[in-house]
C-alpha positions as CSV (number, residue, x, y, z in Angstrom):
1,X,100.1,107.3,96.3
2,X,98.3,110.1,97.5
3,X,95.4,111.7,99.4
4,X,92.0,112.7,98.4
5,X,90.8,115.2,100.0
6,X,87.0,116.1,99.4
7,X,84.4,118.9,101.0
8,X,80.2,118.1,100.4
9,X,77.8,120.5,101.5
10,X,74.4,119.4,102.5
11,X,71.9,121.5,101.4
12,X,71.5,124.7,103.0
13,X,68.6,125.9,105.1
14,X,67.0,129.1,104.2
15,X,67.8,132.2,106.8
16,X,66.0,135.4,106.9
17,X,62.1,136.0,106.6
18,X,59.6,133.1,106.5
19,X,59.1,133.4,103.0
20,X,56.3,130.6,103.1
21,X,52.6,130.0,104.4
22,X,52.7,129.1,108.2
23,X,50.2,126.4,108.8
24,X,49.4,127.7,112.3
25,X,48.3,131.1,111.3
26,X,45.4,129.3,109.3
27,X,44.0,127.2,112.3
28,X,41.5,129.1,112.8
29,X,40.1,131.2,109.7
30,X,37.3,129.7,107.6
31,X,37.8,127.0,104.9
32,X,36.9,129.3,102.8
33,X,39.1,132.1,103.7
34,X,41.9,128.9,102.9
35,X,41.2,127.9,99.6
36,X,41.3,131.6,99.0
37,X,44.7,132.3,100.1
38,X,45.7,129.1,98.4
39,X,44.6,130.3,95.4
40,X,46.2,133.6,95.3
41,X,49.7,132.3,96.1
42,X,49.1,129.4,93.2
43,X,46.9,130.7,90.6
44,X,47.9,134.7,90.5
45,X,49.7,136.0,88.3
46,X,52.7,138.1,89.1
47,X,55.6,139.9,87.4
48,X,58.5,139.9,89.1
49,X,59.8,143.9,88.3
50,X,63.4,143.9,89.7
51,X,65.8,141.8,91.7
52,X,68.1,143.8,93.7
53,X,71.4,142.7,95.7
54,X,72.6,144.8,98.7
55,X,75.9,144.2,100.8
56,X,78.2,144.1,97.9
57,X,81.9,144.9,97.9
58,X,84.2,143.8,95.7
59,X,82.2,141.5,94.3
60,X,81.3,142.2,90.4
61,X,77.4,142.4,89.7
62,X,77.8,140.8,86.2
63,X,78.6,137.6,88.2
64,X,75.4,137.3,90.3
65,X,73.4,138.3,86.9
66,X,73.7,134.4,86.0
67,X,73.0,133.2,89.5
68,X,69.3,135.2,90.3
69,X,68.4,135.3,86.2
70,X,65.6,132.7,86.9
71,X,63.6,134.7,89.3
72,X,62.5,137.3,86.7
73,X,60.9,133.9,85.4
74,X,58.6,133.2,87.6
75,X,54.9,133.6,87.0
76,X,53.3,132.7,90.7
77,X,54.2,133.4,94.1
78,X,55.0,130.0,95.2
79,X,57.2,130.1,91.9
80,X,59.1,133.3,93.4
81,X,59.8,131.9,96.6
82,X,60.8,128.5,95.1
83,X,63.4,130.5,92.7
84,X,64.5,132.5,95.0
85,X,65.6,129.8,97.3
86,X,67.4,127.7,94.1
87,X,69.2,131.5,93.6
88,X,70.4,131.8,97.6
89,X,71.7,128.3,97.1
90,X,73.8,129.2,94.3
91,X,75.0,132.0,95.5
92,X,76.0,130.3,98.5
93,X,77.8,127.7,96.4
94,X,80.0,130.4,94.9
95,X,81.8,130.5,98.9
96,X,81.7,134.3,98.6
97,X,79.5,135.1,100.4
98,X,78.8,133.8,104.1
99,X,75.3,134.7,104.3
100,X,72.6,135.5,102.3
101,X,69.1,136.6,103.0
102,X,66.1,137.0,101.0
103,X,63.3,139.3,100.8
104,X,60.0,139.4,98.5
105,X,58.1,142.8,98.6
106,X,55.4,144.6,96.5
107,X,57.0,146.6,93.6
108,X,57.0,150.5,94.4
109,X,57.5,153.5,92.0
110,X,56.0,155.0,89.1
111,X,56.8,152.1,86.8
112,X,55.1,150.1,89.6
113,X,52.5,147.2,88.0
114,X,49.4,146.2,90.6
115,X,50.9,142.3,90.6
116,X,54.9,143.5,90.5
117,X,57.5,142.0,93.0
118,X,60.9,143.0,93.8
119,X,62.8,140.7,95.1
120,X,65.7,141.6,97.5
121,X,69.1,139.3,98.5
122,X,71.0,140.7,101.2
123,X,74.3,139.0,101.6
124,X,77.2,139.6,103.8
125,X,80.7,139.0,101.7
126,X,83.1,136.6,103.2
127,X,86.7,138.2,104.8
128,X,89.5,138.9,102.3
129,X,91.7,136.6,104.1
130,X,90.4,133.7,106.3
131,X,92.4,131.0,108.0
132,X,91.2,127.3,108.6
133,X,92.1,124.1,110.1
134,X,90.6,121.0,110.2
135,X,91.6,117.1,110.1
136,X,91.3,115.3,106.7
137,X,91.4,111.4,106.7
138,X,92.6,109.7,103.6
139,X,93.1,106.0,103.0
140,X,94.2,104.6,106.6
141,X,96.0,107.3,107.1
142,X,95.1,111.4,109.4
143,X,96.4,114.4,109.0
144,X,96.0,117.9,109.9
145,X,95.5,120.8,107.9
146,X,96.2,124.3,108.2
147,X,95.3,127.2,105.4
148,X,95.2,130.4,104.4
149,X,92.5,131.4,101.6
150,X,91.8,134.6,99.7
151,X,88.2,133.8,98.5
152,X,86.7,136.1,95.9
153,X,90.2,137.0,95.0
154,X,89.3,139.6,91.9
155,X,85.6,140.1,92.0
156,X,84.6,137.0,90.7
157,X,84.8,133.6,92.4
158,X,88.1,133.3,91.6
159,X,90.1,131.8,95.1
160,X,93.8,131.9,96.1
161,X,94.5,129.0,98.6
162,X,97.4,128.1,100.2
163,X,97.5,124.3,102.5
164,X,100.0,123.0,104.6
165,X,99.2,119.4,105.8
166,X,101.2,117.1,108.1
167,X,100.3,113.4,108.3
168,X,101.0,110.1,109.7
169,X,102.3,108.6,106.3
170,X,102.8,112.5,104.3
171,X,103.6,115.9,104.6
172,X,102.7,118.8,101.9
173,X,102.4,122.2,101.5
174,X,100.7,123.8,98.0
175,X,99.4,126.8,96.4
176,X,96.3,126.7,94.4
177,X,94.6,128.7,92.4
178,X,91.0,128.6,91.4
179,X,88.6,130.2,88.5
180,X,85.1,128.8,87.8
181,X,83.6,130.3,84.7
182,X,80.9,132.8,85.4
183,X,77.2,131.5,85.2
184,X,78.2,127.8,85.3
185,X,80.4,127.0,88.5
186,X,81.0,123.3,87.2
187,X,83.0,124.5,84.5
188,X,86.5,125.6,86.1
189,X,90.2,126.1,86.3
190,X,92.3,124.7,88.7
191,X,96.2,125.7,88.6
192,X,98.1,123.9,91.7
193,X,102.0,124.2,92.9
194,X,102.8,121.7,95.6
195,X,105.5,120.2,97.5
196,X,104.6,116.6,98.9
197,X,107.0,113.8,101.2
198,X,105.5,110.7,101.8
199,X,106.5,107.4,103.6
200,X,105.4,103.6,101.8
201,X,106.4,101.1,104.8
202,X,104.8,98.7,102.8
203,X,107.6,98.9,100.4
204,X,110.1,100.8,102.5
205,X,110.1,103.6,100.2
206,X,109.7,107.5,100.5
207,X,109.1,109.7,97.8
208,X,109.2,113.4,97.2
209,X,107.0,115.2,94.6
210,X,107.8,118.9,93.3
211,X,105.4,120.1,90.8
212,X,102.6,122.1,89.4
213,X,99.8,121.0,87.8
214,X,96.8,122.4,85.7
215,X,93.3,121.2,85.6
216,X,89.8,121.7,83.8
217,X,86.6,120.1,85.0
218,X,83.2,120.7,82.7
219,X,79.9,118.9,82.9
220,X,79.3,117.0,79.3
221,X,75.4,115.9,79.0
222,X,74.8,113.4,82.1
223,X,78.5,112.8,82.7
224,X,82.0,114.9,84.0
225,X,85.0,115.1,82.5
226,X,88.3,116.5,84.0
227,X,91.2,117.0,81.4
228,X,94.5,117.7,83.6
229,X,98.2,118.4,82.5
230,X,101.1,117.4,85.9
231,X,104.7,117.9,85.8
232,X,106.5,116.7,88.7
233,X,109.8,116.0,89.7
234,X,109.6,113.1,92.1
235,X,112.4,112.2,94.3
236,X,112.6,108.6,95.2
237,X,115.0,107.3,98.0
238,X,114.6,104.2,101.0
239,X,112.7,104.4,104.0
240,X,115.2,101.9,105.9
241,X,118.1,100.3,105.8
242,X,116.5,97.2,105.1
243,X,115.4,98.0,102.0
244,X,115.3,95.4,99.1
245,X,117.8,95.9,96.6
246,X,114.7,95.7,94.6
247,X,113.8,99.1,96.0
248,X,117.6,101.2,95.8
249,X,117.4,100.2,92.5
250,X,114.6,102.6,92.2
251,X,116.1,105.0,94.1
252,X,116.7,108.4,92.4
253,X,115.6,111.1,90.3
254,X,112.8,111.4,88.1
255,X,110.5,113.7,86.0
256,X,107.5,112.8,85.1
257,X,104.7,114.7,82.4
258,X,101.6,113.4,81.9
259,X,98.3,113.9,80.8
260,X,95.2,112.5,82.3
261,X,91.7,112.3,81.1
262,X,88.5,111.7,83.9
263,X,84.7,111.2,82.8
264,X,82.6,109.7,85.6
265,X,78.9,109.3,85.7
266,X,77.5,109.3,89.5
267,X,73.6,108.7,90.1
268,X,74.0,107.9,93.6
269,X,72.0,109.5,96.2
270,X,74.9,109.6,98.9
271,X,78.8,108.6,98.4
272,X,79.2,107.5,101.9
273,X,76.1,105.0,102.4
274,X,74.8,105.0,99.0
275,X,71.3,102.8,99.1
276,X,70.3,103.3,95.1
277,X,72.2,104.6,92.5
278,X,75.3,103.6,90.2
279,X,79.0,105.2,89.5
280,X,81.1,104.4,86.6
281,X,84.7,106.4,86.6
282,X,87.0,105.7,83.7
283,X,90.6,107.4,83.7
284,X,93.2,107.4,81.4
285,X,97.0,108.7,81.6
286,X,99.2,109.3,79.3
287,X,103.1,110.2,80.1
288,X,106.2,110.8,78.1
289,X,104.7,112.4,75.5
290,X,104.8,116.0,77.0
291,X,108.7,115.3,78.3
292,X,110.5,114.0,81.1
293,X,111.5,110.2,81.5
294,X,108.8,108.4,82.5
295,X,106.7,106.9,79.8
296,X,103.9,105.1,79.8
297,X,100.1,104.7,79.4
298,X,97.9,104.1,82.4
299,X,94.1,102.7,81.8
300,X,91.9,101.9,85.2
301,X,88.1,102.3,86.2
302,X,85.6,101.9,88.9
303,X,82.2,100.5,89.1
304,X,79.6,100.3,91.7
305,X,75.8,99.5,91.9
306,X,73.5,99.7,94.5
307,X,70.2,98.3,95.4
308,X,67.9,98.7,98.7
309,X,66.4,95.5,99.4
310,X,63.6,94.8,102.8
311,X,64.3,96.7,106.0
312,X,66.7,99.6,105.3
313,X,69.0,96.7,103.7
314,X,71.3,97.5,100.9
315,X,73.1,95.4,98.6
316,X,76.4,97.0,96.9
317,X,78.4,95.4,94.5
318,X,81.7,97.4,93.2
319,X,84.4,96.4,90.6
320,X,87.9,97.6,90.0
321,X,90.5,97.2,87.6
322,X,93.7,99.0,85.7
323,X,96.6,98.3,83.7
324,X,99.7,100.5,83.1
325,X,101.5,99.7,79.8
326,X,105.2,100.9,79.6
327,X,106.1,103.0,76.4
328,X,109.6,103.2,74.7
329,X,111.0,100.1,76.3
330,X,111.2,100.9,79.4
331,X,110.3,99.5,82.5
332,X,107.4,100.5,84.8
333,X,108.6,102.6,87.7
334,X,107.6,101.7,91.4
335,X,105.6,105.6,91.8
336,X,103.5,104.1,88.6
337,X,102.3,100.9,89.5
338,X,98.9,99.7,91.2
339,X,99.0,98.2,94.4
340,X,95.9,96.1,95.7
341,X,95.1,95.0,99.7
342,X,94.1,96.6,103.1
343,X,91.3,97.7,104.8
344,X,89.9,99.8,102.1
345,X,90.3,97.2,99.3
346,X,90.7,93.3,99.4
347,X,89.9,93.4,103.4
348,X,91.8,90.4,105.4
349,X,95.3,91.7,104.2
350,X,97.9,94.5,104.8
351,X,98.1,97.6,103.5
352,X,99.0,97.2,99.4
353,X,100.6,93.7,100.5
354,X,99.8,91.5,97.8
355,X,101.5,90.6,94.9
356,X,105.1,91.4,93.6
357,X,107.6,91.8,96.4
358,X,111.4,91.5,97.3
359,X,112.9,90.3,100.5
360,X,109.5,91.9,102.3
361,X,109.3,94.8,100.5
362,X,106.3,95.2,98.0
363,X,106.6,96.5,94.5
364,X,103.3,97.0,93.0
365,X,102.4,95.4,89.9
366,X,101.2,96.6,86.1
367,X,97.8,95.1,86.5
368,X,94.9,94.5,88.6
369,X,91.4,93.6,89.5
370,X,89.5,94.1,92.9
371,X,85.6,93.0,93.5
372,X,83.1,93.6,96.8
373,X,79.6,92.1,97.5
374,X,78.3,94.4,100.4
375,X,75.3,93.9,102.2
376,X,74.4,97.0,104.1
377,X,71.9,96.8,107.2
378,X,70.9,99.2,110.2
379,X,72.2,98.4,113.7
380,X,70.2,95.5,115.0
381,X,67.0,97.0,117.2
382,X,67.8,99.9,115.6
383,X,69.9,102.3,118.7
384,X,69.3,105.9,117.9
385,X,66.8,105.7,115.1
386,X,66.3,109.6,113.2
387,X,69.6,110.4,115.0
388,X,73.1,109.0,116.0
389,X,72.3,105.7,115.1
390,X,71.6,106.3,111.8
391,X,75.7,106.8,111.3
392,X,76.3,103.6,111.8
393,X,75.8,100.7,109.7
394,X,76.6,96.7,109.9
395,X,77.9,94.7,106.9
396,X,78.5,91.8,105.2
397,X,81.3,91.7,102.8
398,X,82.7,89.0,100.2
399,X,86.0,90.5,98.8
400,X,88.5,89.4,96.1
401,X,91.3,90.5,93.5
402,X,94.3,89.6,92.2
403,X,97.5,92.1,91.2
404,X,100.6,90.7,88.9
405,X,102.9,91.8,86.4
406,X,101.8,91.0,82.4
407,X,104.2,90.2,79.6
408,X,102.9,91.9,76.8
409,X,104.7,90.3,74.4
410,X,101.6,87.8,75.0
411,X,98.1,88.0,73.9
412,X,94.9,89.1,76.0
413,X,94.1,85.5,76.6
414,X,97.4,85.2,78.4
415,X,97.0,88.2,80.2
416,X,93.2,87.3,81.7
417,X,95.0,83.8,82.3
418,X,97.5,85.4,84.8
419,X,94.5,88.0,86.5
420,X,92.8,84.6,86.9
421,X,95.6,83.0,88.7
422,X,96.3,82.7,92.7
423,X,93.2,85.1,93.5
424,X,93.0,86.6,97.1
425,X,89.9,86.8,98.7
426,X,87.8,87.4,101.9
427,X,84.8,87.6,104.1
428,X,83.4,89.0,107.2
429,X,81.5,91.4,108.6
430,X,81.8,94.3,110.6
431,X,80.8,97.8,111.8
432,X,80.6,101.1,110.0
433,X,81.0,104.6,110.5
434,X,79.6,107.4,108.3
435,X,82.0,110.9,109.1
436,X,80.1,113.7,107.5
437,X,79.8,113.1,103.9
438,X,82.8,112.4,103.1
439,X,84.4,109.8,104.9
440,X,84.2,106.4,106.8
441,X,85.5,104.2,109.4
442,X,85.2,100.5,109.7
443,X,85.9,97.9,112.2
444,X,85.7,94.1,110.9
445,X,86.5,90.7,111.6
446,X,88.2,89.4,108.6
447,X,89.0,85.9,107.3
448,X,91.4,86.1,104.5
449,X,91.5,83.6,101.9
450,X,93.3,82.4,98.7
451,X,96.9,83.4,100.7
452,X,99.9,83.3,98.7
453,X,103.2,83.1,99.0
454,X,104.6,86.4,100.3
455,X,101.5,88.1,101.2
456,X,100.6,89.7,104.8
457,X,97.4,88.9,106.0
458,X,95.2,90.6,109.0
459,X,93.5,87.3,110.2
460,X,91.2,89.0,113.0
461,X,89.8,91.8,113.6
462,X,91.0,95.3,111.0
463,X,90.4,98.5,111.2
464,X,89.7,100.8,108.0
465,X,89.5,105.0,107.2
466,X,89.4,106.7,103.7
467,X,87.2,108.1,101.5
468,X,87.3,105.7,98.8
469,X,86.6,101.8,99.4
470,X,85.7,98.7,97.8
């Protein structure tokens, strides 16, 4: 019960002098006087002699040394340039520095060789302290964000961060702490204390988190892996008087240890409006083992394939699923379980309203299984083509899941009996919105199907937001 909150660059520009052949300046000299300058910028060799970095601070030169390396590798002067741009883009990535310029000059000096470069970044170090605020929107739910950072804390990347965030649904505030490993920024250490309050209507429940948490992510081959250790404390109490005695029965205190395990393969060319590509994310948790009194083993994943079709179509098919498994005889608590419906899942239904529930109040459930067919197209007569319009998209959907409670005293036959059992599903179509890259909105018209018993539908028109949806 939480919100993601996720940054993506696009890729960066390159500032300072054209570093590339201006078409125009060769209107008018001879063909011949073309092929030659083409030549020389393709088929001469060159040595590039030193690569300098001026502007620095307290920033430590051994750190750069990984990021410009591949320069002194280039044997052209289109190879130069093209290295030199990769090299300003990761030093940019590091967040150090806010800007970066590049320049390519003959080599000077005694030790000077007739075809030696030097190659020259100028970049301008970021403040010690900077402040920031911004909106973040997680699943159906805004909030706004203020911060405090201290980028570049000791020399080298590292980045103190502190976030307060007050929401709709949740309120938080959290110090974080941030170290990637020198020469390979995928590879890093995230240390995280945080303080977070949020509100479930849906099942008339708030909950308070206090804990800390610790957190590696490494690339492995063609997949990531994330290996993350999380204490927490979680206070659990009723949003209303109304509240099920289902729910004060959960009320109380709890700690919770765990240890989660992340490996996702992504091959698609956008996360927003992805129109080829695949993703496959598999996480397990395991808690109880490191302390505290919650215990249990937690199993879900994601799938999702994409294909463009005629016209700018797309078709998108995504599959979810999870099952939490209680250890040591106890029961699953409410915090732990999945919870399936809403906008942003099985569309046609309220927010996490199917399934399990008591006197209105819904309880989540120890397994599930969610499925989309999308088909993606541009706005008809295409409105804005190259520009605004291309934010938007119309779609077709064809959604469906179930979410239930197993009793694992039976065997998996049983279980996939039950998942198969009383399914909820729906159509429509609708309007979406594209919010940088890392975020949508979407307006349909739903027609919810397969009701049960206790479920809250949305027969009409819904509106969605979140980063993450089926």
């Amino acid at each position: 019960m939480g919100t993601v909150h996720a940054k993506s660059l696009d890729p960066l520009p390159m500032h300072g002098r054209d570093l590339s052949v201006n078409p125009d300046d060769l209107v008018e000299a001879p063909e011949t006087e073309q092929e030659a300058k083409q030549e020389i910028l393709e088929n001469k060799d060159v040595v590039v002699q030193h690569v300098n970095i001026q502007g620095l601070g307290r920033t430590k030169e051994d750190l750069l040394g990984y990021e410009i390396s591949d320069v002194f590798h280039a044997k052209n002067l289109i190879d130069v340039m093209k290295k030199s741009h990769i090299a300003r883009q990761k030093l940019l990535r590091l967040g150090i520095f806010k800007e970066v310029e590049v320049l390519i000059d003959t080599s000077e000096g005694t030790d000077a060789l007739p075809n030696g470069l030097d190659v020259t970044f100028e970049v301008t170090e970021v403040k010690r302290l900077t402040g920031s605020y911004n909106t973040m929107v997680g699943n159906n739910e805004g909030s706004m964000v203020l911060g405090l950072k201290l980028p570049n804390m000791f020399g080298r990347a590292e980045k103190l961060t502190f976030q307060f965030s007050y929401g709709t649904k949740e309120t938080s505030y959290g110090l974080s702490f941030f170290k990637p490993q020198p020469g390979h920024f995928e590879r890093n250490l995230t240390l995280n204390m945080y303080k977070v309050t949020g509100q479930f209507p849906w099942s008339s429940l708030k909950e308070t988190d206090r804990g800390m948490s610790a957190e590696l992510n490494f690339p492995l081959g063609w997949t990531n892996h994330t290996l993350k250790w999380e204490g927490v404390w979680r206070e659990l109490g009723c949003l209303a008087r109304s509240a099920s005695f289902a729910v004060r029965e959960e009320s109380g205190h709890s700690l919770k240890s765990a240890l989660s395990h992340t490996v996702s393969v992504d091959s698609r060319n956008s996360a927003i409006f992805p129109s080829r590509g695949a993703l496959l994310r598999l996480n397990q948790e395991l808690a109880g083992y490191t302390g505290g009194d919650a215990s249990f083993l937690k199993e879900d994943f994601e799938l999702q394939l994409n294909r463009r079709l005629f016209w700018d179509s797309v078709l998108s098919a995504s599959l979810w699923g999870g099952m939490l498994y209680p250890l040591g005889g106890q029961p699953s608590c409410i915090a732990d379980r999945f919870y399936l419906g809403g906008p942003t899942s099985v569309r046609g239904f309220g927010m996490y309203s199917i399934g399990p529930q008591s006197e209105g109040d819904y309880l989540g459930g120890e397994a599930y299984w969610a499925g989309g067919l999308h088909l993606y197209t541009p706005l008809p007569f295409r409105p804005g083509k190259g520009g605004f319009g291309d934010l938007f998209r119309t779609h077709f959907f064809l959604n469906a899941g179930n979410l239930c409670n197993l009793n694992y005293g039976e065997g998996p036959r049983a279980h996939l009996q039950k998942l198969a059992e009383c399914i909820r599903w729906s159509y429509g179509a609708g309007i979406v919105l594209r919010l940088g890259n890392i975020a949508r909105l979407e307006l349909n018209y739903c027609v919810p199907m397969g009701v049960q018993s206790g479920d809250r539908i949305c027969d009409g028109v819904q509106f969605g937001a979140g980063i993450r949806f089926l």
